[in-house]
C-alpha positions as CSV (number, residue, x, y, z in Angstrom):
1,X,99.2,113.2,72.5
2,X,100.3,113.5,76.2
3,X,101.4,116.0,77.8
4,X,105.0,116.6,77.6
5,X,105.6,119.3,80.5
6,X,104.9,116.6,83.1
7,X,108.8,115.0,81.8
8,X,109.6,119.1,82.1
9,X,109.0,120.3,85.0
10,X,110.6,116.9,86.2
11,X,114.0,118.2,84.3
12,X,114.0,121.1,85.8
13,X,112.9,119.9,89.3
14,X,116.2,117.7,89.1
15,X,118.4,120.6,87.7
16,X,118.8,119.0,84.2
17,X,119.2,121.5,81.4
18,X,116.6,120.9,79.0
19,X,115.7,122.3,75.0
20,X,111.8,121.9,74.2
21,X,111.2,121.7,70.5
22,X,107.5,122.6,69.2
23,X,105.7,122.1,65.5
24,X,104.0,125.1,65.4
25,X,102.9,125.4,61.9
26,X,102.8,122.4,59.0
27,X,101.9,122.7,55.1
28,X,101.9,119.6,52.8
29,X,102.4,116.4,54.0
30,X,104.1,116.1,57.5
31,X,104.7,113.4,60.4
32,X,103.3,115.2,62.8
33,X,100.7,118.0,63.7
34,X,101.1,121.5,65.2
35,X,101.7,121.0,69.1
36,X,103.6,118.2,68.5
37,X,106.6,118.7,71.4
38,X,109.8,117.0,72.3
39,X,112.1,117.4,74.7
40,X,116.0,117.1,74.3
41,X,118.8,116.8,77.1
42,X,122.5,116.3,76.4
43,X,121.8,112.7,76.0
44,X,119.3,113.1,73.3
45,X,115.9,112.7,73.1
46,X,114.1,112.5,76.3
47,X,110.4,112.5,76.0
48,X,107.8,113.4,72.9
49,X,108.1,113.3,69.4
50,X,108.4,116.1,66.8
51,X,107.8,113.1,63.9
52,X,110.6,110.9,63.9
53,X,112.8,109.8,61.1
54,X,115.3,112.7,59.2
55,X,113.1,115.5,60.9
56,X,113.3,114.3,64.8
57,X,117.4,113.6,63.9
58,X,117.7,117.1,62.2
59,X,115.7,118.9,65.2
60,X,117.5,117.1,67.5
61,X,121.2,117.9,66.4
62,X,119.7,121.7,66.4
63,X,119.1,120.9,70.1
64,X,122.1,119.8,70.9
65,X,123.7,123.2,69.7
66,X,121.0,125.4,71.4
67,X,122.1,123.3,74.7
68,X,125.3,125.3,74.2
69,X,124.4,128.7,73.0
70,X,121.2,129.2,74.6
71,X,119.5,130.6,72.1
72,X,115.7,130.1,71.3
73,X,114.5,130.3,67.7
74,X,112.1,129.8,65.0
75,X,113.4,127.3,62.2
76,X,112.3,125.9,59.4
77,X,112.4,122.6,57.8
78,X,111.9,121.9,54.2
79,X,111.2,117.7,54.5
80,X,111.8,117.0,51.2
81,X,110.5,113.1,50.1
82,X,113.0,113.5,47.6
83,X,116.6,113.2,49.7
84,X,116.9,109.3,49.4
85,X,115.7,106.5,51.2
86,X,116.3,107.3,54.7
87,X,114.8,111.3,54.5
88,X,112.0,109.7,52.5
89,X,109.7,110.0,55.2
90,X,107.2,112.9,53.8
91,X,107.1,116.1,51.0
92,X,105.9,118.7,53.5
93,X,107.3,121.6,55.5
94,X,107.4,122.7,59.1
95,X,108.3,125.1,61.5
96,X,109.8,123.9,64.7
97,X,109.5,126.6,67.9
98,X,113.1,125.7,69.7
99,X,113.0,127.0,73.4
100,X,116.5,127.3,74.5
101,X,115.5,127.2,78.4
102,X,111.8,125.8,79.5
103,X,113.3,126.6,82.9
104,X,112.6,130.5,82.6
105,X,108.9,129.8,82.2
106,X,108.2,128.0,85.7
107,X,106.4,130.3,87.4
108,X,103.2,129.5,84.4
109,X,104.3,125.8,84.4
110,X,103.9,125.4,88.1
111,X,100.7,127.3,87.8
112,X,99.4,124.7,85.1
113,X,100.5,122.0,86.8
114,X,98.2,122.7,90.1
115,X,95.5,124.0,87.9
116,X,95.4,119.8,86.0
117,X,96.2,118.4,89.5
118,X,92.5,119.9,90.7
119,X,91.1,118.5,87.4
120,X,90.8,122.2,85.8
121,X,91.6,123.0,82.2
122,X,93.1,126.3,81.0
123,X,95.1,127.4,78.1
124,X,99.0,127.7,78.1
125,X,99.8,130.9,76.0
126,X,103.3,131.1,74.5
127,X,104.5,134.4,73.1
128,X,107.4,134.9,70.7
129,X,108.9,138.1,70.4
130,X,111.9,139.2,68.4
131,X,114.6,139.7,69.6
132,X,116.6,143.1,68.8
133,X,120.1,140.8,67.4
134,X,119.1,137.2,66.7
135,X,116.8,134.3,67.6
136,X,113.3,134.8,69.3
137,X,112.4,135.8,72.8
138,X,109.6,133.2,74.0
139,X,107.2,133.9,77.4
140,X,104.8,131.7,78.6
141,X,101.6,132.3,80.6
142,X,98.8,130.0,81.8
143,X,95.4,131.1,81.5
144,X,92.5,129.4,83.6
145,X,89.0,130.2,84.4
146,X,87.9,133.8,83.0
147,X,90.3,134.3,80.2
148,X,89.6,138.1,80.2
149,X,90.8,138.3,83.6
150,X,93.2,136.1,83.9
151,X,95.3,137.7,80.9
152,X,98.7,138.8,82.7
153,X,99.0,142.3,83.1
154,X,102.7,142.6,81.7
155,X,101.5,140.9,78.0
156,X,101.3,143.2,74.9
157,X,98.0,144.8,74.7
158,X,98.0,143.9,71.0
159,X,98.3,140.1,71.8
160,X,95.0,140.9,74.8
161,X,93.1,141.7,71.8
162,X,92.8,139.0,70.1
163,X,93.4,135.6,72.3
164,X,89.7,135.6,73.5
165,X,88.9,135.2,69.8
166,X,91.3,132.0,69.6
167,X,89.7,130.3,72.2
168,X,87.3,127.8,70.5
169,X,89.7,127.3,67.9
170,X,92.7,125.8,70.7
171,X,89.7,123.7,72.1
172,X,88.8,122.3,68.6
173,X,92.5,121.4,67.7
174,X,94.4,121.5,71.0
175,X,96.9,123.9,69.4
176,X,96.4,127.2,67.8
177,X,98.5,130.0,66.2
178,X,98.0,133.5,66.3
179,X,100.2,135.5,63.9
180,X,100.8,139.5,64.1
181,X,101.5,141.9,61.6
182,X,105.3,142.8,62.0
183,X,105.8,146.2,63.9
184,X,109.5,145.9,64.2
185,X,112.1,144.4,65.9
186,X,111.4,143.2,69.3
187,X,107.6,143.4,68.9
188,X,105.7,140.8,68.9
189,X,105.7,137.9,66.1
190,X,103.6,135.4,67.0
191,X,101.4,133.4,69.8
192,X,100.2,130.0,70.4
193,X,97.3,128.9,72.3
194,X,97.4,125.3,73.6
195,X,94.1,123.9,75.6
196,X,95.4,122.0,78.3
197,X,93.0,119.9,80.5
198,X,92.9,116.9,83.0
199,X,93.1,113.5,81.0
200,X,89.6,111.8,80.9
201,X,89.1,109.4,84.2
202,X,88.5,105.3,82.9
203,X,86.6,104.1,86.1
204,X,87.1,100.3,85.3
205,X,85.0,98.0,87.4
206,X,86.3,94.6,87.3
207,X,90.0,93.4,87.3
208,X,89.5,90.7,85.0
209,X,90.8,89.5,81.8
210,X,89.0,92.1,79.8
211,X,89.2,94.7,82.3
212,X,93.2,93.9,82.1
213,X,93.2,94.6,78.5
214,X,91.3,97.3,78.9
215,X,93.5,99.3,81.8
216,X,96.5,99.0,79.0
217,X,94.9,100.2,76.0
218,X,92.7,103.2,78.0
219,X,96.4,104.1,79.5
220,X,97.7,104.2,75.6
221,X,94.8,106.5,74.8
222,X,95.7,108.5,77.4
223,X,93.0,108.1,80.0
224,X,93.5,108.2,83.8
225,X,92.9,105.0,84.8
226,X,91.3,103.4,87.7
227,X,90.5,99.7,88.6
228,X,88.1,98.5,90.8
229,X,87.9,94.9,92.0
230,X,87.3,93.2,95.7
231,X,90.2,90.6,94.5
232,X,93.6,91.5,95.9
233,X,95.0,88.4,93.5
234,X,93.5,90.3,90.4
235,X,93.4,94.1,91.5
236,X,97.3,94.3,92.3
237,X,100.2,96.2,89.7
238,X,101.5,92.8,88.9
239,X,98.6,91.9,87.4
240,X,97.6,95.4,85.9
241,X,100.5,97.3,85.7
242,X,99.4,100.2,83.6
243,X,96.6,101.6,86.1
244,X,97.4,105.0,87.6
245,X,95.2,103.8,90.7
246,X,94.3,100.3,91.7
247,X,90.7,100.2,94.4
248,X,90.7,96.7,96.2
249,X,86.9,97.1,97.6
250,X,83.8,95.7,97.3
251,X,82.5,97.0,94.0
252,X,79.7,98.4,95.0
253,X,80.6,100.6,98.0
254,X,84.2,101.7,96.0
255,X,81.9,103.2,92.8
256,X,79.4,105.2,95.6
257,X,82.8,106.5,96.7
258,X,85.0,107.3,93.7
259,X,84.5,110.9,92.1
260,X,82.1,111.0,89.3
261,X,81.8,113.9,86.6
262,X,81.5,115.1,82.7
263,X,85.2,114.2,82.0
264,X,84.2,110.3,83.7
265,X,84.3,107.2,81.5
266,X,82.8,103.7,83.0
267,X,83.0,100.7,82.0
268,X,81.4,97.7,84.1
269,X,83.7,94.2,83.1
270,X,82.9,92.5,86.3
271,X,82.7,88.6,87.2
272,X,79.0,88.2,87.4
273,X,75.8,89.6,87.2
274,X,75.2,90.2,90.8
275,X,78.6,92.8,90.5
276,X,77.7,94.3,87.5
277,X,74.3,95.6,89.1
278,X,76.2,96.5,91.9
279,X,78.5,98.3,90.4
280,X,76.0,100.1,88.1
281,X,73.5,101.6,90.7
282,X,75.9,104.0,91.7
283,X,76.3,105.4,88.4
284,X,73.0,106.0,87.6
285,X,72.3,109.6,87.9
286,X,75.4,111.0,87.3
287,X,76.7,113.6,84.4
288,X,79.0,111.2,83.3
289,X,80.5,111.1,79.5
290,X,79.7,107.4,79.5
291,X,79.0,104.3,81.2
292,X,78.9,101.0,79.5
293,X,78.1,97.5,80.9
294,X,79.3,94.0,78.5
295,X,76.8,91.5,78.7
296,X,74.7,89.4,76.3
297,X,71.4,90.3,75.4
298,X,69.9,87.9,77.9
299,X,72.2,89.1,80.6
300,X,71.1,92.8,79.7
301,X,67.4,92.4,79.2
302,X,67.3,90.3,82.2
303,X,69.3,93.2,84.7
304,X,66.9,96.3,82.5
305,X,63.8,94.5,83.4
306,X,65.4,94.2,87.6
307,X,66.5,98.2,87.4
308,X,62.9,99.3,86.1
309,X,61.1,97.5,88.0
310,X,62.9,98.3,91.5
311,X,62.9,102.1,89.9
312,X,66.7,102.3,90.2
313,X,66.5,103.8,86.9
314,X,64.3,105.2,84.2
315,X,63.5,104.3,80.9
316,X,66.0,107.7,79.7
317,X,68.8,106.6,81.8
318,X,69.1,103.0,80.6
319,X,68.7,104.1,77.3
320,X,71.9,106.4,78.0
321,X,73.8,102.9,78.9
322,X,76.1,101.7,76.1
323,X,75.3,97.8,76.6
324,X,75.9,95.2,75.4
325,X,79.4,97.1,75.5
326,X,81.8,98.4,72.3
327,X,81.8,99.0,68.4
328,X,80.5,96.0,67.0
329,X,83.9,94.5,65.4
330,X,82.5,90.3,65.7
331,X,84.7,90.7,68.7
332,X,85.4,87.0,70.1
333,X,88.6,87.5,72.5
334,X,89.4,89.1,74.9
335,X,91.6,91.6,73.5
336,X,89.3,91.9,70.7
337,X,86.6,92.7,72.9
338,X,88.7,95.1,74.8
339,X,89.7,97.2,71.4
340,X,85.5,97.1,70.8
341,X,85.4,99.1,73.8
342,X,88.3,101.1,73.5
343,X,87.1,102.3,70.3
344,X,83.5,103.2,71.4
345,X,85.3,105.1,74.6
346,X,87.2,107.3,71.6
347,X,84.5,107.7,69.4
348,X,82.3,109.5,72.2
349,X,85.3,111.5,73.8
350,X,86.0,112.8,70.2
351,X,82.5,113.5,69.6
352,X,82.4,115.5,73.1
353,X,85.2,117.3,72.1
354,X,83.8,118.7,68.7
355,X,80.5,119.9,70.5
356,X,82.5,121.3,73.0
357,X,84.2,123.6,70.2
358,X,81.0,124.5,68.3
């Protein structure tokens, strides 16, 4: 899911008052899983979701009464599929984190915030304490680089002790909870490790009706997404409106230039054969997640045979090149090709992503 404390930080920033509500722990059958976030203002829902349907509308009338006594708390939900028709939306239970004032964590939300912008990842560490007469006290602390060192010096010793051994579980998941043997009142209850990183870069060469399709779904799947065309007429936010960055270059000379690294996803949709090899020279090399090229299996045997016999690549490296492009679906439009390819981008990023936690 994306992040929510982008829509956060831009609450505060603007002096709104703001409650962020958290699934922190699930059993049975629920609508959505731990780290699940949404944000309420006085009008209501402003950004994420907690699941929708009788839970989101119970969660956010709870919200609209911490607005007014500002106080944060850990509440349950029982979501019983037995409560008619409309609350028929699951048979599960839930524990919602309710953070009476995201405002009082800034200084870690700031801190996370330039961390992403440099493409780094780190953890975001929320604390819940009890408090000594009701409700929860909740801190918040954003941990990059060398976790053992980064660990603030003002959290319990007790909660020190055991994050590093919660680390490879957060990256698995994305959200982790730590619980504590109760000590008493105000000690500590509980802690939750969320792995935050920079989305994925979607380096999209080609402006075109696939690559169109393409910008749209890889912004729904939460990629950063950049198009790359030498066509003002095609490379423009009229025509694709949901690119984060738009290159109007020629194709080759824009993909020497554009950053390249392990979190980098490229797909080569151009108009021709003469831009797809253009565009694809400068990729070769790289410790990239993935570079794919569409093309049939003329087109492709015809551009392998050019690359290996000029050396621009070896026999490894092509072999590394998902092409022709996408899952193979019988694809015949254009959208349809585009979800072929969408689906092969997600299939690799998830498979990354499990290494990554083994």
């Amino acid at each position: 899911m994306r992040s929510i404390y982008p829509s956060i930080l831009e609450q505060i920033r603007n002096g709104s008052r703001c409650v962020l509500a958290t699934v922190v722990s699930t059993s049975g059958s629920t609508p959505q899983k731990p780290g699940s976030s949404a944000l309420f203002g006085k009008e209501g829902l402003l950004a994420g979701t907690v699941g929708g349907g009788l839970l989101e509308g119970e969660v956010q009338h709870l919200a609209a009464n911490i607005l007014i006594a500002e106080t944060s708390d850990l509440v349950y939900f029982n979501l019983d599929s037995d409560e008619g028709e409309e609350g028929a939306i699951c048979g599960g239970e839930a524990n919602v984190l309710v953070d009476a004032n995201p405002a009082t964590h800034m200084k870690a939300l700031v801190a996370m915030e330039k961390s992403l912008a440099m493409r780094k990842q780190g953890f975001l560490l929320t604390v819940v304490n009890k408090k000594l007469e009701q409700g929860r006290f909740i801190a918040r602390y954003w941990l990059e680089g060398n976790v053992d060192e980064e660990l603030a010096p003002d959290l319990d010793p007790s909660v020190k002790d055991v994050i590093p051994g919660h680390l490879k579980q957060a990256i698995r998941y994305g959200f982790t909870e730590v619980v504590f043997k109760p000590t008493g009142r105000g000690a500590t209850e509980m802690a939750y490790l969320e792995h935050m990183k920079p989305m994925p870069r979607l380096l999209i060469a080609g402006a075109g009706h696939v690559g169109r399709a393409l910008a749209h779904l890889g912004a729904l799947l939460e990629f950063e997404v950049t198009v790359v065309d030498d066509r003002q007429e095609f490379a423009n936010p009229v025509n694709i409106p949901d690119a984060n960055h738009l290159v109007v270059k020629e194709v080759g000379a824009a993909m020497i230039e554009l950053g390249k690294g392990p979190d980098t996803y490229i797909v080569i949709v151009t108009r021709g054969h003469q831009y797809d090899a253009e565009a694809l020279k400068p990729c070769i090399g790289f410790n990239v997640a993935y570079i794919g090229m569409i093309g049939s299996t003329h087109k492709v045997a015809v551009m392998k045979k050019q690359f290996l016999e000029n050396q621009w690549v070896t026999p490894e490296q092509w072999s590394d090149i998902h092409t022709p492009i996408g899952i193979a679906i019988g694809s015949k439009t254009v959208e349809e090709i585009a979800i072929s390819i969408a689906a092969q981008l997600v299939e690799v990023r998830n498979r990354k992503i499990a290494s990554h936690a083994e």
